[in-house]
N, C-alpha and C positions, 0 to 999 in steps of 0.2 A: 426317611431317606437314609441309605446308608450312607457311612463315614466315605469311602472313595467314590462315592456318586458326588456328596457336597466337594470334597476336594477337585474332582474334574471339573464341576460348572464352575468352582471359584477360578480352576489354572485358564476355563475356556474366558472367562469375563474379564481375567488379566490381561490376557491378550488381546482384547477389542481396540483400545486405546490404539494401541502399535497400529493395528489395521486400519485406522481415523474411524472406526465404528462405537456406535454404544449400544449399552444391552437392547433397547429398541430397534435395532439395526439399523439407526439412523447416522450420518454420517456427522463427526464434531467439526463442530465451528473452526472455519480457518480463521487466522492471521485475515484484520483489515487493510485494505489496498492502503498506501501512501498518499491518501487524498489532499489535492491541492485546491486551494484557494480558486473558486471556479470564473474569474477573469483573467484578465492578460499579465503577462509579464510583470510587474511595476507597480499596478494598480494597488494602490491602497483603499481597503473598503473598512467599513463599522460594521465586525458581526454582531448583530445583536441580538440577545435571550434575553428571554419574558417568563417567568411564573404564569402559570398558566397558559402557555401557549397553546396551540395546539397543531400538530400533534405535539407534546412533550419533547423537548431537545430537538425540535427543529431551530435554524438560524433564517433570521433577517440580514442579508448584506443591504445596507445602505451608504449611499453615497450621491451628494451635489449631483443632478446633471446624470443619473444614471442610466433612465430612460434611453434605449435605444444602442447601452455598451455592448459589446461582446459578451456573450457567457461561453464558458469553455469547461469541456470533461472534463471532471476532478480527476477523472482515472479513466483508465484502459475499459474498454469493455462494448456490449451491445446495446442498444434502443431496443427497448421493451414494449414503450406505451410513449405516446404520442396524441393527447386530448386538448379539448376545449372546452371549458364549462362556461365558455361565455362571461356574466358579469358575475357569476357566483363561483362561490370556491375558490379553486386554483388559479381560477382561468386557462392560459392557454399553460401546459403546462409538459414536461418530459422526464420519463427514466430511465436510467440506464442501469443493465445487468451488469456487472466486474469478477462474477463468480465466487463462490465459496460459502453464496447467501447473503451478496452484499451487494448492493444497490443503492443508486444516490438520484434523487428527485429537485427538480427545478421548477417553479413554477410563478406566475403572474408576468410572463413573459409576454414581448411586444411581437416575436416574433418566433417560430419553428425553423429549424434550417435543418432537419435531419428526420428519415424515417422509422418507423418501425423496423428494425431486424440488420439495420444499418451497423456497420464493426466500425468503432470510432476510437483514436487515440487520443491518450489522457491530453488533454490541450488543446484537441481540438472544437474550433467552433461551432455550437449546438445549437445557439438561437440569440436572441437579443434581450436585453433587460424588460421589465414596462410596469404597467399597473393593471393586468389584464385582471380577471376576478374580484370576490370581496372586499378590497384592499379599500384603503384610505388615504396610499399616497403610492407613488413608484420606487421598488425593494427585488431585491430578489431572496425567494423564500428556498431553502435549501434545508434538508434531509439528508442522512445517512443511516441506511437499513440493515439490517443484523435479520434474516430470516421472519422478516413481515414488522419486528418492531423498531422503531427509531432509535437512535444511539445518542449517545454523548457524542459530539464534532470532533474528531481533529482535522487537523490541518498542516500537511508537512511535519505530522510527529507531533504536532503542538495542541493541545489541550484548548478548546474553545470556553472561555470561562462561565460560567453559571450562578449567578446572573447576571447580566452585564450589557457595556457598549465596550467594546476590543477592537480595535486597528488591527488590521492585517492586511501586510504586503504581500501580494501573490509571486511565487516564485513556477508559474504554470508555464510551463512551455518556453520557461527561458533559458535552453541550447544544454543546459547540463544536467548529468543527473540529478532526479532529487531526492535521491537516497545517499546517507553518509555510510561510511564501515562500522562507522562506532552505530549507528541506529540498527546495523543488517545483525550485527553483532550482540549489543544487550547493554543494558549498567554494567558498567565492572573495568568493560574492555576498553583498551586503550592500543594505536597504532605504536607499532615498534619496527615497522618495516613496510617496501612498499616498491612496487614494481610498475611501470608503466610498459602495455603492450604495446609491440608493433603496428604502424600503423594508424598510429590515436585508437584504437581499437574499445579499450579502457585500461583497468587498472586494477592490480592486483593485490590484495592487502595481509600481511599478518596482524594480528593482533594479540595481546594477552591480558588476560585478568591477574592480579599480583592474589587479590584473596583466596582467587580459587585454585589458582597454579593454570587455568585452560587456557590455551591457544585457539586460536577462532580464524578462519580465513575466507573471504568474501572475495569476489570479483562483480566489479561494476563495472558497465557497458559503457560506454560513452558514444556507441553508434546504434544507429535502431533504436532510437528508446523509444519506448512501449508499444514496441513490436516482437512479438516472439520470436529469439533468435536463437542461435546456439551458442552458449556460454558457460563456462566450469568453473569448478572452485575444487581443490586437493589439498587435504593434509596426511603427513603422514611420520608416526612418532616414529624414532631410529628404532628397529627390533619388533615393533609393529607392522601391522595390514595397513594399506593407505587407505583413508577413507574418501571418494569425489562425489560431490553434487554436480550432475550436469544433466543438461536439457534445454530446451527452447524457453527463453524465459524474457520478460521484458524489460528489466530493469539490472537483476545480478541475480550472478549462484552464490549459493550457502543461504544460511554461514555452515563451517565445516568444524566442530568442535572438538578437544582434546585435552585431555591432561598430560602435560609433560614432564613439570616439574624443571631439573636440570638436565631434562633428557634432551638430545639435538631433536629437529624438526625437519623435515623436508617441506614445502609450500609453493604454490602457484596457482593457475588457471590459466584460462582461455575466452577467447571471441571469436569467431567464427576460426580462422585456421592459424591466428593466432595467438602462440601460446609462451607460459612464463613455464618455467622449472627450477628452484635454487635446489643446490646442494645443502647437503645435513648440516643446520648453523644452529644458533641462536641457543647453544649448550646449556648455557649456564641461567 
C-alpha cells in the first residue's frame, strides 16, 4: 500500500468518530439516559446486587409491602416486549427502548399496565410490583441495557453499589428536573451565573471549569419534561463564531463548551419562544 493510500484511510478513520461511526460502520454508543429510580416520588427502596446474579449487574428493588406498588419508567422511551413466563423466569415482565442502544427491563411484576409500541414518559406508570416468576419472595428485578448486555445501575447519576443492600429514594416524577447543570456539564464545572426564563419555561446556566479555563452552558426545561420540545443552549467567545445546541430534546440543550480564558462570553438559551441573551460579561 502506498504511503498516500495509508495516509487517506488513517485521515478517512479519523473522521469516523465526529460522524458517531466506527470503522465497522457501526454507530458509537451514546451517553445513558438519566435513569430514575423506577417508583414514585418518595419512595425509598433496598437495591440490591448479588455476585452471581443473573443476568450480572441486574438490581433487586425490595421493599416491606411491595407487592402491588407502582413501577414507573426510569426514562423516556418505547415498550418493546411485554411477556409472561408464568411461574418461571421473569414472569410477567416489560421493556422499554430509550434509544441510543439502551433499554431497561422490569420484571416479576403483579401487573402489565402498558403495550407493546406504547411512547411512555420517564415516570410514568408501567405496571405493579409482585412475585410473578422464579422468585422466592416479592422484589422487582431491574436491568439496564447497553446494546444487548447488562450494565452497572445508576440512578439519578448515582452509582448502584456492588455488592450490596443501598437505600434509594426515588426522585421519578417529582415535578422537577432531574438533571443538574453541573451533571449536563461534567467534573470540573461549577455555576457562576444563571438566568431564569420567562414564563417558568426553565433555566439558563453559565458555568466554568477554573482547571481548564472552559465555559460550558446548559439549559434545562422545567416544562414538558420528557417530552421533546424545542429548547437551546448558546455560547459565544467575544471575537469568536457562536456556537448553539438546539432541537427537540426532553430534558435540556448542551452543554455548549469553550475556552475563554479572560476573554468576555456571550450566554443564553431558549424553551419554546422563550428566550435569554446576556451581553459580553464574565471578562475576567
Amino acid at each position: 500500500m502506498s504511503r498516500l493510500r495509508r495516509l487517506a484511510l488513517l485521515a478517512a478513520a479519523a473522521a469516523l468518530p465526529a460522524l458517531g461511526l466506527t470503522l465497522a460502520g457501526q454507530a458509537t454508543a451514546s451517553a445513558a439516559p438519566n435513569f430514575q429510580v423506577p417508583f414514585k416520588c418518595g419512595v425509598t427502596v433496598d437495591a440490591a446486587t448479588f455476585s452471581g446474579h443473573k443476568p450480572e449487574y441486574s438490581v433487586d428493588f425490595q421493599k416491606a409491602g411491595i407487592t402491588g406498588m407502582p413501577v414507573l419508567a426510569a426514562a423516556s422511551g418505547t415498550v418493546t416486549r411485554v411477556e409472561d413466563k408464568g411461574a418461571t423466569s421473569y414472569g410477567k415482565w416489560i421493556e422499554v427502548d430509550h434509544g441510543g442502544g439502551w433499554r431497561t427491563r422490569y420484571a416479576h411484576l403483579s401487573a402489565q399496565e402498558v403495550s407493546v409500541g406504547a411512547s411512555v414518559a420517564g415516570g410514568r406508570e408501567i405496571g405493579k410490583a409482585g412475585a410473578t416468576g422464579g422468585v422466592t419472595g416479592p422484589h422487582l428485578h431491574f436491568e439496564e441495557i447497553l446494546d444487548g448486555t447488562v450494565q452497572k445501575a445508576k440512578l439519578n447519576g448515582v452509582g448502584v453499589p456492588y455488592y450490596a443492600h443501598t437505600d434509594f429514594t426515588s426522585k421519578n416524577n417529582c415535578g422537577g428536573n432531574p438533571y443538574s447543570a453541573e451533571e449536563v456539564c461534567g467534573d470540573g464545572f461549577g455555576v457562576v451565573d444563571q438566568q431564569a426564563l420567562a414564563n417558568s419555561a426553565g433555566t439558563a446556566y453559565l458555568l466554568y471549569n477554573a482547571s481548564t479555563k472552559a465555559n460550558c452552558v446548559t439549559t434545562l426545561k422545567a416544562t414538558s419534561l420528557g417530552t421533546a420540545s424545542a429548547v437551546s443552549a448558546f455560547l459565544e467567545v467575544q471575537g469568536a463564531a457562536r456556537t448553539t445546541d438546539s432541537g427537540s430534546f426532553t430534558y435540556y440543550a448542551g452543554p455548549v463548551k469553550k475556552t475563554a480564558g479572560s476573554t468576555c462570553v456571550k450566554w443564553g438559551g431558549s424553551v419554546g419562544a422563550d428566550t435569554y441573551e446576556s451581553g459580553f460579561e464574565h471578562c475576567d
